[in-house]
C-alpha positions in Angstrom: 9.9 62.5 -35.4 13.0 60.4 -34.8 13.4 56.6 -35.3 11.7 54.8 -32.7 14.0 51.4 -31.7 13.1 48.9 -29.3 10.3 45.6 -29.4 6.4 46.3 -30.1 4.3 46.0 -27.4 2.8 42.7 -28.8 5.9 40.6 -29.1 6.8 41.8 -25.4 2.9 40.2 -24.5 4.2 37.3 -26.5 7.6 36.8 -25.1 6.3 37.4 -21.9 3.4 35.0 -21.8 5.8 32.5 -23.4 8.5 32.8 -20.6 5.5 32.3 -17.9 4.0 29.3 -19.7 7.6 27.7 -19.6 8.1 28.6 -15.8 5.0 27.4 -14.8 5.0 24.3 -16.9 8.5 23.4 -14.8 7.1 23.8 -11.8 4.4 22.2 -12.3 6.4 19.2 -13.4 8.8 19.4 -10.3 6.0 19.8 -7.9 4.1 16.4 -9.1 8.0 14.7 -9.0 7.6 16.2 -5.5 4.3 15.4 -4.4 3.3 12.6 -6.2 3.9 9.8 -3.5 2.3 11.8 -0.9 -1.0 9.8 -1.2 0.3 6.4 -1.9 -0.4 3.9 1.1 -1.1 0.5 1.1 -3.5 -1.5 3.3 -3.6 -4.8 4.1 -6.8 -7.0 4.7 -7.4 -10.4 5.7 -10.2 -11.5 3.3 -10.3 -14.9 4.7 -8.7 -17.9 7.0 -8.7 -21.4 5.6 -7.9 -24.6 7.4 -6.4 -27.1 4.7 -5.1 -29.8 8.1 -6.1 -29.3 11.6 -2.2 -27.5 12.3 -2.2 -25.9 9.0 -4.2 -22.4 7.6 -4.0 -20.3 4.6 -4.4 -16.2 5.7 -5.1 -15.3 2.7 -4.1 -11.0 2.6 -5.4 -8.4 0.1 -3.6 -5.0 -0.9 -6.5 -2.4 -0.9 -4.0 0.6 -1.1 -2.2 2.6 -4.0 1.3 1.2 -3.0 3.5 -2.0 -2.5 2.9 -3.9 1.1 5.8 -5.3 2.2 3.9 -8.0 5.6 6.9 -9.1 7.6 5.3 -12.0 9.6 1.2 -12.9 9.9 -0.1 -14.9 13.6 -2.6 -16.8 14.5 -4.0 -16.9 17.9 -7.3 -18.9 19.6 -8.5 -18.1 22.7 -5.7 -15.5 23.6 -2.8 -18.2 23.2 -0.7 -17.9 19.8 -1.1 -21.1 17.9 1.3 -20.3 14.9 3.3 -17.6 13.2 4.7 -17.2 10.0 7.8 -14.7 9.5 8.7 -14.8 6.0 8.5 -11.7 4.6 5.9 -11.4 1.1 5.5 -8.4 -0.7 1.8 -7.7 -1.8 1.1 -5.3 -5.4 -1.7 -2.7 -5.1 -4.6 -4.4 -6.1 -3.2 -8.1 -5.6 -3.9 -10.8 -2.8 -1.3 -13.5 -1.8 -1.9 -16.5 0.3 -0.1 -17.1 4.1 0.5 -20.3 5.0 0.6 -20.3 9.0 1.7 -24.0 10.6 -0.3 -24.1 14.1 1.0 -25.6 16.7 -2.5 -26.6 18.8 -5.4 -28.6 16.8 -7.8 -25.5 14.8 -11.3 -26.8 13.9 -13.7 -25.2 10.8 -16.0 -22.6 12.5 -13.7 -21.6 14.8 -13.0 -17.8 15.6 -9.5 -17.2 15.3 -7.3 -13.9 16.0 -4.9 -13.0 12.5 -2.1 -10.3 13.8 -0.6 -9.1 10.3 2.8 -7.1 10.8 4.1 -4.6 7.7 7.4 -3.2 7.4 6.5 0.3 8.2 5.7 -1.0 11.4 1.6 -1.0 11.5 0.2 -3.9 13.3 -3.4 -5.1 11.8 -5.6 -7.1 13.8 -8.7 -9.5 12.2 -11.3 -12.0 13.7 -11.5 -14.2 11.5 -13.6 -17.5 10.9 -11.8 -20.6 10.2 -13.3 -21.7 6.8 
């Protein structure tokens, strides 16, 4: 019998399961690099409208999503006609709620139904009904 060279068959099943583990364990990494922000969104609500003077109210907005909210301006309007806007732009954390202060430029009254239009800067428009509290 001659001299047989060459690897065992068990430390090729070794190397080889090695090698795969490695390769998969990259792309595994590189595919959640990938595809992690595919579900982040964020979604803005209007939990609640607050008059603090009859030309002043407080929107106050809620992040409900899994990523930042950037709203670029909140309005109010009453009966169909816009009584105030507020453009300054207010970025909102997952999970967080900020306050909007909108000046009106009609009289508002407690109990009354008011429209909230809030704008985000990826360009979704949100509309609420909202009861002046």
């Amino acid at each position: 019998m001659g001299v047989r060279a060459g690897v065992s068959h068990f430390l090729q099943v070794v190397i080889m399961v090695a090698l795969v583990s490695a390769v998969g364990v990259l792309m595994y990494s590189g595919a959640a690099g990938l595809l992690g922000n595919w579900g982040a969104s964020s979604q803005v609500i209007a939990s609640g409208a607050y008059l603090i003077s009859p030309n002043n109210v407080i929107i106050t907005l809620k992040n409900t999503g899994n990523a930042p909210a950037t709203v670029t301006s909140v309005e109010v309007y009453s009966g169909g006609a816009q009584v105030g806007i507020n453009s300054t732009s207010l970025s909102i954390d997952p999970g967080k709620s900020q306050a909007y202060v909108v000046s009106a430029t009609g009289t508002l009254v407690s109990g009354q139904l008011v429209d909230v239009v809030v704008r985000l800067s990826d360009g979704a428009v949100i509309k609420y009904r909202l009861p002046l509290q």
